[in-house]
Biopython code that builds the backbone (N, CA, C, O; Angstrom):
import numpy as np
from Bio.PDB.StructureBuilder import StructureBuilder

atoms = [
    (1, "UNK", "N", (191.059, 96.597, 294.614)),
    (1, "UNK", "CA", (191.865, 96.568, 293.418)),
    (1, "UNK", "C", (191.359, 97.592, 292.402)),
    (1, "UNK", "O", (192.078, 98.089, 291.535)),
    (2, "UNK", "N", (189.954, 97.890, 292.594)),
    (2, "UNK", "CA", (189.310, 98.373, 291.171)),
    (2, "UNK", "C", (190.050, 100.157, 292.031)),
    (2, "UNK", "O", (190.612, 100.951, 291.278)),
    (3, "UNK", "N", (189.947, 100.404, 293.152)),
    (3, "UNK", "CA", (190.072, 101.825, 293.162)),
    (3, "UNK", "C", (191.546, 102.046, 293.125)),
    (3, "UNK", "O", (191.937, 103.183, 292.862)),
    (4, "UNK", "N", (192.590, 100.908, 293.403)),
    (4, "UNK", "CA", (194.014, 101.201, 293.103)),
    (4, "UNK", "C", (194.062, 101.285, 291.594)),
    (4, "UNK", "O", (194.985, 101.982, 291.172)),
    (5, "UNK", "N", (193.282, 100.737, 290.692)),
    (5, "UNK", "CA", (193.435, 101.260, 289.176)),
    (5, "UNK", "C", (192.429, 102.448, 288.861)),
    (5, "UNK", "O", (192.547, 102.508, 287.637)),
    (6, "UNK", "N", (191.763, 103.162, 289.114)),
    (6, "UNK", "CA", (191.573, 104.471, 289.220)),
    (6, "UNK", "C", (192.122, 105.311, 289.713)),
    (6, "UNK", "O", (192.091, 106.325, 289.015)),
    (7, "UNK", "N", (192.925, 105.481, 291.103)),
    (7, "UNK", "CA", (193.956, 106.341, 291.631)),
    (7, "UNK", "C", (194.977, 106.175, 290.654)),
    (7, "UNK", "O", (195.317, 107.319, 290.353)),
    (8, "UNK", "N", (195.791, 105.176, 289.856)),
    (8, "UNK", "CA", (196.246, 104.590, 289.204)),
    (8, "UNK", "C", (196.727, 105.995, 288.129)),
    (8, "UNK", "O", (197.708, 106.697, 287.882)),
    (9, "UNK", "N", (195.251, 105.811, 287.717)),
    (9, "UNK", "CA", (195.104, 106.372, 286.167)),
    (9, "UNK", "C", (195.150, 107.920, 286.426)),
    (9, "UNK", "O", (195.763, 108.694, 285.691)),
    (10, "UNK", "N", (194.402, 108.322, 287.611)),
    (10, "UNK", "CA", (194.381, 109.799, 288.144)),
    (10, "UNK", "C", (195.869, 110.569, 287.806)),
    (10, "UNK", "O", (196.138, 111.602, 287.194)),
    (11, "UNK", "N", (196.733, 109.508, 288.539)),
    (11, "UNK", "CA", (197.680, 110.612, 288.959)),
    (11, "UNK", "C", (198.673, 110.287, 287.777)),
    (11, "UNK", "O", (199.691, 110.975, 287.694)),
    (12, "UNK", "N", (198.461, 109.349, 286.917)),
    (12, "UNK", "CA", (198.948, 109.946, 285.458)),
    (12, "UNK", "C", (198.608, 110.352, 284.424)),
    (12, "UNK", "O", (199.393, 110.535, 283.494)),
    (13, "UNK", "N", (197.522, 110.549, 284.380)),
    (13, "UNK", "CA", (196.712, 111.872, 283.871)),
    (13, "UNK", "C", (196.889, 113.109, 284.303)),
    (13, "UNK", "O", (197.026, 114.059, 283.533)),
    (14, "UNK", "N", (196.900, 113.204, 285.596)),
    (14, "UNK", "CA", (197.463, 115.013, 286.131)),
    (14, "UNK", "C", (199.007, 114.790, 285.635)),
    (14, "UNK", "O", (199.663, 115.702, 285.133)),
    (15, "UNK", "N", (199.563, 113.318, 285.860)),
    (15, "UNK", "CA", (201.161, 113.843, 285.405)),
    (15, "UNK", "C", (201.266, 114.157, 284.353)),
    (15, "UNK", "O", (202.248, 114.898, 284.320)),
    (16, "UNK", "N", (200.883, 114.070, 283.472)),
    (16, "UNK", "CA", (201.153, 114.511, 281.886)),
    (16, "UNK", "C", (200.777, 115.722, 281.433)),
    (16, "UNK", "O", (200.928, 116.126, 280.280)),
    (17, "UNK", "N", (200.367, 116.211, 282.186)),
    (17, "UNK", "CA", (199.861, 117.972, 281.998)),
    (17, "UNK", "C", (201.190, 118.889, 282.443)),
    (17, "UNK", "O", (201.112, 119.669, 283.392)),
    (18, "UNK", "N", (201.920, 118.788, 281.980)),
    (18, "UNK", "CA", (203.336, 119.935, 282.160)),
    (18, "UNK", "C", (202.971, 121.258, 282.161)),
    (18, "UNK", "O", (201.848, 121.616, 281.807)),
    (19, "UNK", "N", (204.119, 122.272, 282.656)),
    (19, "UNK", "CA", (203.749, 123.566, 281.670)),
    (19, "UNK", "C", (203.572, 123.571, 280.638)),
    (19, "UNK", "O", (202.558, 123.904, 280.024)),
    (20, "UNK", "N", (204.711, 123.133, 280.217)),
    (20, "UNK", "CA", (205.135, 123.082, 278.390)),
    (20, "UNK", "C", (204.220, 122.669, 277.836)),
    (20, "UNK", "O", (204.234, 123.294, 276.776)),
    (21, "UNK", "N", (203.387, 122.009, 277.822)),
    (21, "UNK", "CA", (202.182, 120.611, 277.311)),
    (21, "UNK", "C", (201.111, 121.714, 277.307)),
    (21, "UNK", "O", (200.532, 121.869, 276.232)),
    (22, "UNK", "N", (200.789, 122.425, 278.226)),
    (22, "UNK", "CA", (199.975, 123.216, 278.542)),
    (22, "UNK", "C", (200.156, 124.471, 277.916)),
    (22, "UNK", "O", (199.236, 124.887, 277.213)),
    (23, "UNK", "N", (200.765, 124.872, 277.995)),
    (23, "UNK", "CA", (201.204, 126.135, 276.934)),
    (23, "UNK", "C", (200.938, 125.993, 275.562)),
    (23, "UNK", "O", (200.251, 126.720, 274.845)),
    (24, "UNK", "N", (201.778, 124.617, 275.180)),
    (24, "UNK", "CA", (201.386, 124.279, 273.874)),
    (24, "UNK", "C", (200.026, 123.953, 272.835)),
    (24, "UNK", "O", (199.753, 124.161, 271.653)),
    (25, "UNK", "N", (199.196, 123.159, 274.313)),
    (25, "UNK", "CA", (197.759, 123.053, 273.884)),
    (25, "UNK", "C", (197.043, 124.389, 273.756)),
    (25, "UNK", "O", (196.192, 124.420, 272.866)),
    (26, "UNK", "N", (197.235, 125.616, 274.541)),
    (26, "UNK", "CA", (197.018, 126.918, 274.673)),
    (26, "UNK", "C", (196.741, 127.236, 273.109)),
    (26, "UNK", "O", (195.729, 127.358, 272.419)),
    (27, "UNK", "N", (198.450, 127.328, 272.842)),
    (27, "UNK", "CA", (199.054, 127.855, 271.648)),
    (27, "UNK", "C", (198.394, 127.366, 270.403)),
    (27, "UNK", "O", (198.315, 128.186, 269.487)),
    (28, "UNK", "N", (198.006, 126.413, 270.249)),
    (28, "UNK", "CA", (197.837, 125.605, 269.620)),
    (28, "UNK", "C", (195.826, 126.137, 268.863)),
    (28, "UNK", "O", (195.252, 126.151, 267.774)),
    (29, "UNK", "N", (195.588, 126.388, 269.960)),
    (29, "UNK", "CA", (194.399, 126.505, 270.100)),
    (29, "UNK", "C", (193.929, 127.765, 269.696)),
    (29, "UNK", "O", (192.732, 128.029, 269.575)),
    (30, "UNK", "N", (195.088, 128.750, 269.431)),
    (30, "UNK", "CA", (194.595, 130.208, 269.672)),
    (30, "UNK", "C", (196.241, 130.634, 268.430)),
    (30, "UNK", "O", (197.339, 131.055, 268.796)),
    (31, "UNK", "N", (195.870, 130.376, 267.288)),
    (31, "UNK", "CA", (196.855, 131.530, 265.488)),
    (31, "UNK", "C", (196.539, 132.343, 266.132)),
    (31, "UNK", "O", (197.355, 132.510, 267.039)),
    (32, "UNK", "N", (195.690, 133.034, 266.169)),
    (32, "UNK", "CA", (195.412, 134.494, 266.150)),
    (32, "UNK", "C", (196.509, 135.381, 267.167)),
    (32, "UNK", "O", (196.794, 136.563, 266.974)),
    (33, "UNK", "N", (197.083, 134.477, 268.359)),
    (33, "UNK", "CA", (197.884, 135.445, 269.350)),
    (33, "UNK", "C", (199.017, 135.680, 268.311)),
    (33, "UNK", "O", (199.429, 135.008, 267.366)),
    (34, "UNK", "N", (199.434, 137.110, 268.936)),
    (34, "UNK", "CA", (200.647, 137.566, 268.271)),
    (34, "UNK", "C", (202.078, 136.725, 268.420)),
    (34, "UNK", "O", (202.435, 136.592, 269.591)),
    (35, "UNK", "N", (202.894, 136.175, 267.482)),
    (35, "UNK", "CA", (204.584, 135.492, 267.748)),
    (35, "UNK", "C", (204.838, 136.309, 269.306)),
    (35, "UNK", "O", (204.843, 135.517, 270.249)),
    (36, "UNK", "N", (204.977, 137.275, 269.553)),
    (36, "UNK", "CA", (205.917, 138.367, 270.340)),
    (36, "UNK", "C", (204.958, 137.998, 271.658)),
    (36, "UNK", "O", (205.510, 138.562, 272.602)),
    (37, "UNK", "N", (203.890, 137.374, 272.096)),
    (37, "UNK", "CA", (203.483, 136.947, 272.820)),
    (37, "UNK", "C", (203.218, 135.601, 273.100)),
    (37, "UNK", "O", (202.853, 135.400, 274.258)),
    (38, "UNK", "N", (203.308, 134.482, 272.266)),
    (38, "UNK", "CA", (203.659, 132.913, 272.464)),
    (38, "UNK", "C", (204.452, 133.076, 272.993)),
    (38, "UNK", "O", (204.582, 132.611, 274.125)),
    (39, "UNK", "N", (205.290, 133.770, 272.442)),
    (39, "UNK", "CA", (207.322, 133.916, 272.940)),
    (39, "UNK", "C", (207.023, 134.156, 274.303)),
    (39, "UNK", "O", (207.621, 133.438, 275.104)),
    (40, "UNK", "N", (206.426, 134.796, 274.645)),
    (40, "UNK", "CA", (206.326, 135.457, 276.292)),
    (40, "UNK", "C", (205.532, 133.823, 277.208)),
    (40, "UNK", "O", (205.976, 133.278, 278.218)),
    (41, "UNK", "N", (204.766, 133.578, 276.706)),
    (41, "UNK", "CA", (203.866, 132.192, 277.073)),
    (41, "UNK", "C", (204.493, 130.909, 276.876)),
    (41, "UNK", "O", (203.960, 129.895, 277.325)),
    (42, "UNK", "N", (205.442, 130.873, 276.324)),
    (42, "UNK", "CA", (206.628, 129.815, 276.589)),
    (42, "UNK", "C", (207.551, 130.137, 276.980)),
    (42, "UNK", "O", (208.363, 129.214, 276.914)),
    (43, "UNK", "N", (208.097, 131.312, 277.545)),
    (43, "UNK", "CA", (208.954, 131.450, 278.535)),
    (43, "UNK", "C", (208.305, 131.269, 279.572)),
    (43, "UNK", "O", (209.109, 131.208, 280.501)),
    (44, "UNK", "N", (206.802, 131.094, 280.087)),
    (44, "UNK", "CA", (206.315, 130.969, 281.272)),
    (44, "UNK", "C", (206.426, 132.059, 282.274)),
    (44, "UNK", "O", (206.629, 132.095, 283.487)),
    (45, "UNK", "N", (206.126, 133.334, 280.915)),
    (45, "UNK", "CA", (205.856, 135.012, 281.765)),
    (45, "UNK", "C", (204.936, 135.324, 281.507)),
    (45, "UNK", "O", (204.075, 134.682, 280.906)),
    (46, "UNK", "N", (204.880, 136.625, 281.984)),
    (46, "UNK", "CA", (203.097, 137.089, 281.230)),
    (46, "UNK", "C", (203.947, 138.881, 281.477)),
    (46, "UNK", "O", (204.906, 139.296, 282.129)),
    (47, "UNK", "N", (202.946, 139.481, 280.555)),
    (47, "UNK", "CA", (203.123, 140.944, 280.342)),
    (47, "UNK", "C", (201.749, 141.752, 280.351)),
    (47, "UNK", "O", (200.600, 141.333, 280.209)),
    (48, "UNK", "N", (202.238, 143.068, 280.566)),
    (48, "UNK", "CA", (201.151, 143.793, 280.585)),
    (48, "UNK", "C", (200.311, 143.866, 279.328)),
    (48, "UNK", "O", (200.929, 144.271, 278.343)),
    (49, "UNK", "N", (199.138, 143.585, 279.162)),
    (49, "UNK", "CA", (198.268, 144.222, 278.075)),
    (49, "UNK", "C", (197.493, 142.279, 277.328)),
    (49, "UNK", "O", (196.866, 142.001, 276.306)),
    (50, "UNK", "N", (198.014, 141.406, 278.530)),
    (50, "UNK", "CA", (197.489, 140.051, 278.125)),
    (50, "UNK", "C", (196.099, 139.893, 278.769)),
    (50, "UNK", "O", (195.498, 140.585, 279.591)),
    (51, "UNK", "N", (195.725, 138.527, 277.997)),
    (51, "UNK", "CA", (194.122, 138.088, 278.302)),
    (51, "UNK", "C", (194.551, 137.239, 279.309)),
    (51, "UNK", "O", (195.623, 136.665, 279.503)),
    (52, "UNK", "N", (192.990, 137.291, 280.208)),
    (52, "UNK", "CA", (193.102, 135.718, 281.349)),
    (52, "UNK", "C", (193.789, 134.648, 280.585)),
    (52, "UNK", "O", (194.825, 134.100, 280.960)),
    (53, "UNK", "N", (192.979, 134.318, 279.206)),
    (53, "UNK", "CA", (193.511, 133.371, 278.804)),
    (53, "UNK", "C", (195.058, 132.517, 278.592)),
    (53, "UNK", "O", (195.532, 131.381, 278.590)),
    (54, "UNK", "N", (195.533, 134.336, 278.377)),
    (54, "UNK", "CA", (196.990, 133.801, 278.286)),
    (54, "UNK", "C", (197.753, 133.704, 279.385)),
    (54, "UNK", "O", (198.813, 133.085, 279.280)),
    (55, "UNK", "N", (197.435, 134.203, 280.473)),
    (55, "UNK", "CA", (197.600, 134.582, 281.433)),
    (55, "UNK", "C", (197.833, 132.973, 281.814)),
    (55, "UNK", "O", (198.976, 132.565, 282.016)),
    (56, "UNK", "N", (196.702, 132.103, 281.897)),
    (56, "UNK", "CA", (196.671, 131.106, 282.464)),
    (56, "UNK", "C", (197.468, 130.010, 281.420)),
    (56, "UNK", "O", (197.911, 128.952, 281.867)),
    (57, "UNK", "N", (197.582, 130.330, 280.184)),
    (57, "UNK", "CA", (198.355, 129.700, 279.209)),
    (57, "UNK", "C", (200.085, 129.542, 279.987)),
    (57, "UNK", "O", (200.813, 128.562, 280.148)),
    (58, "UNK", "N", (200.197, 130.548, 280.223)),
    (58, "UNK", "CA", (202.014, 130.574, 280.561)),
    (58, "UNK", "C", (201.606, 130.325, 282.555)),
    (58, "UNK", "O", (202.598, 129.767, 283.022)),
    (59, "UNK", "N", (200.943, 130.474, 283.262)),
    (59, "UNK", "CA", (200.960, 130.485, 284.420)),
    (59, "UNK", "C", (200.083, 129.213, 285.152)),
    (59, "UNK", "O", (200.402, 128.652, 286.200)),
    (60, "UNK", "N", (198.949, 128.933, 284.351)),
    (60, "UNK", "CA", (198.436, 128.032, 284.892)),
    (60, "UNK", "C", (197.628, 128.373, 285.635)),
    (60, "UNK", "O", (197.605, 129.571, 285.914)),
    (61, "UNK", "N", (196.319, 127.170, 286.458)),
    (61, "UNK", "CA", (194.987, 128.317, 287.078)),
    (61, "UNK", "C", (195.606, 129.187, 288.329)),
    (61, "UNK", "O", (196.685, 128.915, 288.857)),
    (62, "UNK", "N", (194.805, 130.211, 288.697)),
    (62, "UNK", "CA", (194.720, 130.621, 289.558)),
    (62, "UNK", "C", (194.723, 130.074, 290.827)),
    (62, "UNK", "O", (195.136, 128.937, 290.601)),
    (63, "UNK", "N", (194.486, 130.169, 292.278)),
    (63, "UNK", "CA", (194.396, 129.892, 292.962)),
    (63, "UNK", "C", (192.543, 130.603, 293.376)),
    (63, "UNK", "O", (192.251, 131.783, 293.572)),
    (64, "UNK", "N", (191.806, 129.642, 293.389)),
    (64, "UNK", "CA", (189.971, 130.338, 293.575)),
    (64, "UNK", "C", (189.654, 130.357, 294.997)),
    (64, "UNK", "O", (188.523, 130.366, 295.482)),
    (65, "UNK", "N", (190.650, 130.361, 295.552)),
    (65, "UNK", "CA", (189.877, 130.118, 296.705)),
    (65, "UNK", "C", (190.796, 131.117, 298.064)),
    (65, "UNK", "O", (190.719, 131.003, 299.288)),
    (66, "UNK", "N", (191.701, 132.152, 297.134)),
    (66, "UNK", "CA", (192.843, 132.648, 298.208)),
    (66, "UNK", "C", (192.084, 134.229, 298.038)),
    (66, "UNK", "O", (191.456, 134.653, 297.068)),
    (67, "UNK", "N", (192.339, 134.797, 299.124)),
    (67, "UNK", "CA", (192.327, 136.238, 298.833)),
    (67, "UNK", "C", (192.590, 136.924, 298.246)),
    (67, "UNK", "O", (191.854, 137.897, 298.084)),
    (68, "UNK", "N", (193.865, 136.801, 297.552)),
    (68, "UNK", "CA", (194.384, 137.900, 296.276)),
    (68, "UNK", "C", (193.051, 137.210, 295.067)),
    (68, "UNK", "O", (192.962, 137.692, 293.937)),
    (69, "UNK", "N", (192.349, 136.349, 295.420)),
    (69, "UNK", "CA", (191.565, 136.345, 293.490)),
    (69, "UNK", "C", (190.763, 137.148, 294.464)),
    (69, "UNK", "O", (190.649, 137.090, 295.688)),
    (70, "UNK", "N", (190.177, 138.014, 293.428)),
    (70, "UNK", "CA", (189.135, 138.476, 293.713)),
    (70, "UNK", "C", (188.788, 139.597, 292.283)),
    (70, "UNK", "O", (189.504, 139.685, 291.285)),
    (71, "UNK", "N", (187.119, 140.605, 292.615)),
    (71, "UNK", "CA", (187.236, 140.724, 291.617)),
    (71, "UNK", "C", (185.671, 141.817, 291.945)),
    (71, "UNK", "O", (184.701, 141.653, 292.686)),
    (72, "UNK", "N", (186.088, 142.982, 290.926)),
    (72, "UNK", "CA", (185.302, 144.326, 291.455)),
    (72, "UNK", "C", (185.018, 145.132, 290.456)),
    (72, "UNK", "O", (185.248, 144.739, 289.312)),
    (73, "UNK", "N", (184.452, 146.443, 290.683)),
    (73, "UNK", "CA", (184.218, 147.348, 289.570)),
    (73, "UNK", "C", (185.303, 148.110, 289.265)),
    (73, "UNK", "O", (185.019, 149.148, 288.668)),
    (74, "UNK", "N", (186.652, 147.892, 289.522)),
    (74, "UNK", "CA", (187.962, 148.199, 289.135)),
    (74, "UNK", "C", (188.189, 147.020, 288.654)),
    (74, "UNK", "O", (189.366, 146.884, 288.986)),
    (75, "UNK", "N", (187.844, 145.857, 287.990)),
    (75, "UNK", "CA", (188.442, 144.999, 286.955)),
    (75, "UNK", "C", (188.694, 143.453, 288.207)),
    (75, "UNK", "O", (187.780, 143.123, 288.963)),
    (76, "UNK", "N", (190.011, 142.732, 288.183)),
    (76, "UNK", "CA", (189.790, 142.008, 289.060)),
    (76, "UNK", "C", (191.592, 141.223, 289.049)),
    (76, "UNK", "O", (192.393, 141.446, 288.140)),
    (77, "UNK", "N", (191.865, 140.408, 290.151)),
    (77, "UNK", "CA", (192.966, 139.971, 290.596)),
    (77, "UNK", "C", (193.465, 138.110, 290.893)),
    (77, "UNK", "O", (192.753, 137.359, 291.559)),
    (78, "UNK", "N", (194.018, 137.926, 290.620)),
    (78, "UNK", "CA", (194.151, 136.043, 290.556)),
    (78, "UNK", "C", (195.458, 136.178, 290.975)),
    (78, "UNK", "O", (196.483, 136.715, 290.558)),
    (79, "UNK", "N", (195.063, 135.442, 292.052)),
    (79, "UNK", "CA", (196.377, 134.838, 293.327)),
    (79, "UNK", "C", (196.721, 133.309, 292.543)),
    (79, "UNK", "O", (196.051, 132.348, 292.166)),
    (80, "UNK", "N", (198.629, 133.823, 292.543)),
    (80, "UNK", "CA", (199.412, 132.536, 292.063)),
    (80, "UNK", "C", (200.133, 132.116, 293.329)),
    (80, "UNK", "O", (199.876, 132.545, 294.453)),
    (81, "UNK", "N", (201.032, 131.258, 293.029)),
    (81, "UNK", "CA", (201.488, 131.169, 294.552)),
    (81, "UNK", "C", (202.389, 132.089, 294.876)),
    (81, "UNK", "O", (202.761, 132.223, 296.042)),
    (82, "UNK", "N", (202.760, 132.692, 294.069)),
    (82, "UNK", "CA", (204.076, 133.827, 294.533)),
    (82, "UNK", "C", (203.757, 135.504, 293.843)),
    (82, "UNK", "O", (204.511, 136.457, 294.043)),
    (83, "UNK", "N", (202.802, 135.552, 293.223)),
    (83, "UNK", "CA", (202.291, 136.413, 292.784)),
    (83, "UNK", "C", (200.389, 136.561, 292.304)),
    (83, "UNK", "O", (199.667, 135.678, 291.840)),
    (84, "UNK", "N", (200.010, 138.146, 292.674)),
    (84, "UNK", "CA", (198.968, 138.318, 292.454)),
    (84, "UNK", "C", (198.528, 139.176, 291.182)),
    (84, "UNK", "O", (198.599, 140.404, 291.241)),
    (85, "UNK", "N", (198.179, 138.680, 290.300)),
    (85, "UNK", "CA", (197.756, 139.297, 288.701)),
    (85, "UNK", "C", (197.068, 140.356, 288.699)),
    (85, "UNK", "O", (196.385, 140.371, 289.723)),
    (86, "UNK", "N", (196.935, 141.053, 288.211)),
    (86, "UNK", "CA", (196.110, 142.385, 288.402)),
    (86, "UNK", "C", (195.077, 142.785, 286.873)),
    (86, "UNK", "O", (195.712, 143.049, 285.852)),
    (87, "UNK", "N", (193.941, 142.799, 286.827)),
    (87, "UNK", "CA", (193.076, 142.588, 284.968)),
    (87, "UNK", "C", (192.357, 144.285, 285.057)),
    (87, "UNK", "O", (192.000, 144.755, 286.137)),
    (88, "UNK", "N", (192.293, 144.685, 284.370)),
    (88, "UNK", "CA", (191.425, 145.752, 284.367)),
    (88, "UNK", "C", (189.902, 145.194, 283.552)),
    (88, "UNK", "O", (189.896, 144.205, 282.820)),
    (89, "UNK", "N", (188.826, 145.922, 283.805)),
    (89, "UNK", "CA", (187.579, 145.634, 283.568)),
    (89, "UNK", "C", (187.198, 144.868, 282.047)),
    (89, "UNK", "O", (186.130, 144.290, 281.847)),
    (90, "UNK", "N", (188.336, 145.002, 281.008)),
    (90, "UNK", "CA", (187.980, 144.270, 279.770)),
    (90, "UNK", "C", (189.550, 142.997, 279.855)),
    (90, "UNK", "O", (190.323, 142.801, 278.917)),
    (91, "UNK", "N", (189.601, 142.552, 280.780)),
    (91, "UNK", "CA", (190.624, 141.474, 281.421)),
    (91, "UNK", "C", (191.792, 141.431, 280.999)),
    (91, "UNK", "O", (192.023, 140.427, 280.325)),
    (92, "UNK", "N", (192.689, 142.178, 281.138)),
    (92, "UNK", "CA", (193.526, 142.327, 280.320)),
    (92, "UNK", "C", (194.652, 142.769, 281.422)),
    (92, "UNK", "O", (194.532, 143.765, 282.135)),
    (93, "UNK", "N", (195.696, 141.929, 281.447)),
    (93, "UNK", "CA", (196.632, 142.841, 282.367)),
    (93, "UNK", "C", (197.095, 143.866, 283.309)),
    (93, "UNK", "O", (198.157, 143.376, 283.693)),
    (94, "UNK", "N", (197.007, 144.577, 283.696)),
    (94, "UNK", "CA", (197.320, 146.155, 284.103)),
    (94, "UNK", "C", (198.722, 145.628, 284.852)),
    (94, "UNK", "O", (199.697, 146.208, 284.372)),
    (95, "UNK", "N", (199.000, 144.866, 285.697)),
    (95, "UNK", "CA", (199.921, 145.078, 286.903)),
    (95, "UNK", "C", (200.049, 143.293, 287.435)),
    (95, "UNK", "O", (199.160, 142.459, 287.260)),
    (96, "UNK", "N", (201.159, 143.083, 287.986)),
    (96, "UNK", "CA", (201.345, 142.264, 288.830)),
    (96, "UNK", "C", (202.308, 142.415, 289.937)),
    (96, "UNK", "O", (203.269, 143.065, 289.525)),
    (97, "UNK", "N", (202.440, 142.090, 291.136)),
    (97, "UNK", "CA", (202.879, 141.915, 292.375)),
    (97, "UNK", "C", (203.305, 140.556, 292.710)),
    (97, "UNK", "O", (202.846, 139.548, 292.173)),
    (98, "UNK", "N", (204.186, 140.573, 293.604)),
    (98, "UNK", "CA", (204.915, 139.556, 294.941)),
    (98, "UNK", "C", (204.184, 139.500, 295.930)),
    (98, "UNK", "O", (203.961, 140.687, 296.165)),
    (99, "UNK", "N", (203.653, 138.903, 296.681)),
    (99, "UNK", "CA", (202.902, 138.290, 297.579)),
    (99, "UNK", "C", (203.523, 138.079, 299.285)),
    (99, "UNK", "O", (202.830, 137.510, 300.128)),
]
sb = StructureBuilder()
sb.init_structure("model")
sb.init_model(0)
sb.init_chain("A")
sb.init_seg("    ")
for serial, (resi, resn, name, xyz) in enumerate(atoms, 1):
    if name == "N":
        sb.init_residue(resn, " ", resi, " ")
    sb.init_atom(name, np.array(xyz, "f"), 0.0, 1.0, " ", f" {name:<3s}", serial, name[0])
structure = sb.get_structure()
């Protein structure tokens, strides 16, 4: 009984983590980003010239354990499920791809 009310609680705790929820706590957390880029992080895009941070604000984590993350003296890359992010050495955007 005691571990059906811990599985219980698990999986509505992960349920309540939305995009939106997630974005917002992001947002929330970080005045300093520019309007013209929240806007981009609640549409649940990302653009060239963004931080990991935001990156993961509108997209959510990476995937750590796939081949597209990876990460070098050309900057580094985070595998989503349908796309691979591309950061240059001060983490910041450069490029993304289809998978």
């Amino acid at each position: 009984m005691k571990r059906l009310g811990i599985v219980t609680i698990l999986i509505l705790v992960t349920a309540c983590e939305t995009a939106p929820v997630r974005r917002e706590e992001y947002i929330s957390r970080h005045p300093e980003w520019k309007p013209e880029t929240v806007a981009v992080i609640r549409a649940g895009m990302i653009a060239r010239g963004m931080t990991k941070e935001q990156v993961r604000a509108a997209w959510g984590r990476p995937c750590y354990t796939c081949q597209g993350t990876a990460s070098g003296s050309w900057g580094s890359s985070w595998e989503f499920t349908t796309q691979v992010v591309f950061f240059d050495t001060d983490g910041r955007v450069t490029r993304w791809e289809a998978k």
